[in-house]
Each structure stands twice: as C-alpha cells, then as structure tokens.
C-alpha positions, 0 to 999 in steps of 0.5 A: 709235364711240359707243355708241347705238341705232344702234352697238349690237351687239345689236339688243335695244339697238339696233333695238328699244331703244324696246320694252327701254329700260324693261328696262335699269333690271334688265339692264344693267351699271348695274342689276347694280350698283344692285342689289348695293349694295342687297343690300349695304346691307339685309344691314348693316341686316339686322346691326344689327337682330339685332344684332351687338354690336359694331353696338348703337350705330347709331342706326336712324335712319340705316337709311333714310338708307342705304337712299337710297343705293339709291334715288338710284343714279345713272350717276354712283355706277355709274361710280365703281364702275367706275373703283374696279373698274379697281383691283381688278380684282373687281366685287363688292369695288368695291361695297363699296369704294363703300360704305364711302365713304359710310359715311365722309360718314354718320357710320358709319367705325366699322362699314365693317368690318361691310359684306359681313361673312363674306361672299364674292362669290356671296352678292351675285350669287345675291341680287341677279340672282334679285332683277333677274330677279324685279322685271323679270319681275313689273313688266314682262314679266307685264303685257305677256304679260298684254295679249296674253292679254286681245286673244286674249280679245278675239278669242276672244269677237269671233269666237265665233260664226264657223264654220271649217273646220279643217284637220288634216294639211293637209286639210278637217276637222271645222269648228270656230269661230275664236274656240274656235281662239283662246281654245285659245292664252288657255287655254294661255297662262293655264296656264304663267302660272299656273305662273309664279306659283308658280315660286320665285327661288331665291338663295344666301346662305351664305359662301364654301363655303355653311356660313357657316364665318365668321360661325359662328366670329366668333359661335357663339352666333347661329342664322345659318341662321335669320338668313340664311332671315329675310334673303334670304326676308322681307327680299329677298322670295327664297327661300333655298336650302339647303345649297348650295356656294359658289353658287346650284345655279339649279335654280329659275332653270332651272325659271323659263326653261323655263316662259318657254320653254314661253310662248314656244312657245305664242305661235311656234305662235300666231305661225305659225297667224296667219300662216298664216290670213293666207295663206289669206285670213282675215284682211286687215291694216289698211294703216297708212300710210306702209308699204312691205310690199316693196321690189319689189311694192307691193301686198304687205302682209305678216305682219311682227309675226308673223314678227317675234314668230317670229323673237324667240321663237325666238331667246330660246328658244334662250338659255333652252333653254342657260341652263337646260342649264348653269346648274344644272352647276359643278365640285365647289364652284364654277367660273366659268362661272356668271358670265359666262353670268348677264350676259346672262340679260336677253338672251332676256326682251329679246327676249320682250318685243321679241316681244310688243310685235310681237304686240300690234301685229300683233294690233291690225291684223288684220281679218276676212275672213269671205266667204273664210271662208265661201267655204273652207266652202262648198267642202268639204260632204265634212266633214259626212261625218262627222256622216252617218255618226255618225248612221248608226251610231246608228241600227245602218244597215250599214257607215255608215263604208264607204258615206260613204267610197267617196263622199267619197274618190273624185274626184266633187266633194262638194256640198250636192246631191249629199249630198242626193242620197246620203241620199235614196239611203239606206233610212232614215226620211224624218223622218231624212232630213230631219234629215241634210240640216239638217246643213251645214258652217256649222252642224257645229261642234259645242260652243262652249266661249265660251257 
C-alpha cells in the first residue's frame, strides 16, 4: 500500500495533512536529515574560520558554495542518504558520508577528513533537533497561536459591553461581561507566550562524553569550549549547554513542552467553556453549507472545532507531559532511549497546530445570541442579592447576610418585584431604597477591565 494521506497511520499525516504539511519541512525523516547536513556543513565552515591549520588554504569563496548544499536539499540527496545508511547501518555517518561526496565535485577531497572532525553522533542530533524544533515553533506554531490571540481579542472587545450571568459551582452568580470572560483566556494565553519567548533551546556540542577529549588532544593550544559556545550560540542561534554527558540533558527541551502543555490547557479550558456557552444557548454557529451535524438528526449543528480542539490538545499534552518526564533521564553517560523518543517531538506540535486551526475556525462560526443571554438574566434577580446586602453592611443594618439569605434561599421565586417588595420592607432611608432598587442584573457587573 502506498503511503498518502489516505494510508497514513498517523492521522497528523494523514486526515489533517492540509493543516501539517508546512510542518514537514522540520519534522519529518527528510527535515531530520536536511537539518544535519546543515550543522555539518557550518561546523566545516566553522573549522576554516578559526582556522585549523591544516584548513588555512580553503578558499572562503567556497563557503557559500557549500552552504547550497543546505539550501538545494532536495528528496532526492534524502534518499541517497538513506540508501548510504542501508550500508552503515548509522544514520549520522550517512550524513557525512553524503557529504564528502560533495567535497569531491567541489574541489575539497583534501580536507573530507575535517567533516564532523572530533565529533560523535549526538553533537549532530542535540544541534539539529533543538534547531527544528526552534525554526517550527518561531515560523509556524507562534503565528497560528498568535492568530487565536488576536480573535479572543476580537471577541473580547466585540462583546465588552454584554451583561452575563456567571456561573460558579454550576449556579447563578455574580453577572460578569462576556467579553472580560474571554480577554480572562487572551490575558492567560499572552503570559505563557511571554514565557515562550524566553525559553532557551538548549544543545549538546562537545565530543563523544562532553569534554572535547579529541579536539583537545589533536589541538591543545585551541580554546574549544570558547570555539564551541561561538558555534552553537552565535552561529546556530542555540544555547550551549555546559558540562554535559554524551548527550543534551534536555532540561530547556523539558521546560519548553511544558510551557506548550501549559498553552494548551489553557485553550482545552477555552475549548470546554465555548462548548458549553453553545449548550446553553449563547452562541448560535453559522451554517456552513453542505454540512452534516449528524448522521440521524438533521437539525444538529454541533460544536465540532471545539471538540476537535479538545480532543488534539488532549492528545499532544499527553506526549508533551511524557516527553518531558523522560527526556531529561539517560543511564550514567548516555543510553539510547533518548533517540527514538526525539523522532517524534513534532507528534504533539502536529497536533497543536491541528488544534488551533480547529479554533480559528470554530471561532470565525460563532454568533451571538444575546436574547438567551438576556433571558439567563432576567430569570435569576436572587444574584443581585449580593450587592443589597454589601450595602446593608455598609450602612451597619443588622445581619444584612442573614436577611438576604432566608429570602434567597427558600423555594419563593426571586423576581424584580418581590426584591422590590423586600427593600421596601426594610428600615432604611427612602433615598437609599431608591438606590438598591437601581441595581439589576444587567447592571450588576461590576468593572470592566475593557475600558
């Protein structure tokens, strides 16, 4: 069976492969690959610069004609890799097997030697898979959740002025504003990205145990921890971790998949309280034609994106909350386990991002229903109870708490005349009275953070 969207075991490659396919260019096989050869041929770059002395006499000239190699990678070099790899057996030596067959048809047989020179596997690996995961963060996750932020700020600013009833264990409270209930998700949102600005990307590159024992016996005189920090910080646009084992301790990898963890919590609580103003009736959705809400009940049109978003946050959390938890774990100076869990540190971005395009478009179909609102309102004049009795108290009237109490709480329907009828009740200034009847719950709704 050939491998397509249809076939595709994994439905971030398959059913949602309109929403992921930008991600492959980090993610895949091929991006793992591409994204080694370019590690590989800036450290050659990086070795004639300083220089080694056996590396004086290449020309700089040559310096852009191997970075081309990088930016003309195509399936087909990935593939010749791969069918290199089938011989050794050893993914990174594939690479630079490739390599120095490219040296060969520029001119540079002379120094192949110096490709991935004092170098073990993981020196590749911890550059190039914290450098994926950087670029597809920066380029393509951040823009798509910095879109979600500017709609909740739409909604927000659109729906500032809309009296609420809140609901707190389930039960009329306190009315609030709709759009101070949804600039409470931006306010969130924008903190953790705040946090994700400042996350490091954190990447291993110091020979085969960490101490650049080769390239310190083949060239005491050379400051390698200084060349090394220049490389991986200045050139790759990384930050170096030092002292390490054989491998990246992937404390800064952990940190960053909790803070997307923390994000994505934030948009499954977002995600379950749409979903829920919907029930009530809120929102309507627009009817996009041609859609079926159910296969039995042809009036259904249900919260999809939502559950959708729900569903793929949940997903990716659990991958983030694993990866986190075993990453920064290897046996003394290194085991495996390591490599086979960072191929698939894409898996849960996929379906982020899967997620957020279901947001953005569940979003765009939503539709006020303000007569429900007002409706919710106009039902439950026992949440106003609160502000009587605030009054009360600032006014030293005995047991104000007690009194609105035994009228709220028995089984006598709370209306607009029958608080009327309890404040006239009371022995209290008329100017006063007057005042409390003011208070409704369209009105009680305290600050508006949007203005």
């Amino acid at each position: 069976m050939e491998l397509n969207a249809l076939t595709a075991i994994s439905p971030v490659d398959g059913r949602y492969r309109r929403h992921t396919a930008d991600l492959a260019e980090f993610f895949s096989e091929f991006g793992l690959i591409k994204y080694r050869v370019h590690v590989e041929i800036e450290y050659f770059i990086a070795l004639c610069q300083h220089p080694l002395p056996q590396l004086e006499s290449v020309d700089a000239s040559v310096y852009g004609k191997l970075r081309q190699i990088v930016v003309e990678f195509s399936e087909a070099d990935a593939l010749e890799i791969k069918k290199i790899e089938s011989t050794t057996n050893h993914d990174v030596k594939a690479v630079e097997y490739f390599i120095k067959k490219r040296f060969d048809t520029l001119g540079l047989e002379p120094y192949k030697e110096f490709i991935h020179f004092g170098l073990t596997s993981q020196d590749i690996n911890n550059t190039a898979i914290p450098l994926q995961l950087k670029h597809a963060i920066e380029s393509e996750y951040i823009p798509a959740l910095n879109q979600i932020e500017a709609l909740l700020m739409d909604m927000a600013e659109a729906w500032k002025d809309i009296p609420m009833l809140a609901k707190t264990h389930g039960q009329p409270a306190s009315p609030t504003l709709l759009g101070k209930e949804i600039l409470v998700f931006h306010e969130r949102l924008t903190q953790q990205v705040n946090m994700l600005d400042s996350v490091r990307y954190g990447a291993k590159f110091g020979g085969a145990t960490g101490n650049m024992n080769a390239h310190h016996i083949a060239y005491p005189e050379i400051d390698w921890i200084k060349f090394a920090n220049n490389f991986v910080d200045n050139t790759l646009g990384l930050r170096r971790s030092y002292p390490t084992t054989q491998i990246e301790h992937y404390d800064d990898m952990a940190a960053l998949f909790d803070n997307l963890k923390r994000i994505n919590t934030i948009l499954i609580d977002f995600s379950r309280d749409i979903w829920q103003y919907i029930s009530m009736g809120y929102f309507k959705q627009k009817i996009v034609k041609g859609e079926v809400g159910s296969s039995a009940m042809p009036h259904k049109v249900n919260p999809i994106d939502f559950e959708n978003a729900e569903g793929n946050l949940g997903i990716a959390n659990a991958l983030y909350e694993y990866l986190s938890a075993k990453l920064p774990i290897s046996r003394l100076q290194r085991d495996l386990t390591d490599s086979t869990v960072l191929r698939n540190v894409g898996v849960p971005v996929g379906h982020g991002f899967i997620a957020l395009k279901s947001l953005e478009k569940g979003i765009g179909k939503l539709e006020l229903n303000q007569a429900n609102i007002e409706y919710d309102l106009d039902q439950n004049w026992a949440v106003v109870s609160e502000a009587i009795q605030t009054i009360l108290r600032r006014e030293a009237y005995p047991e104000p708490y007690e009194a609105l109490k035994a009228l709220t709480r028995g089984n006598q329907e709370i209306t607009q005349e029958s608080l009327k009828v309890f404040i006239d009740g009371l022995e209290i200034s008329d100017a006063l009275k007057a005042q409390m009847k003011k208070i409704t719950p369209f009105n009680y709704t305290g600050i508006n953070p949007l203005k």
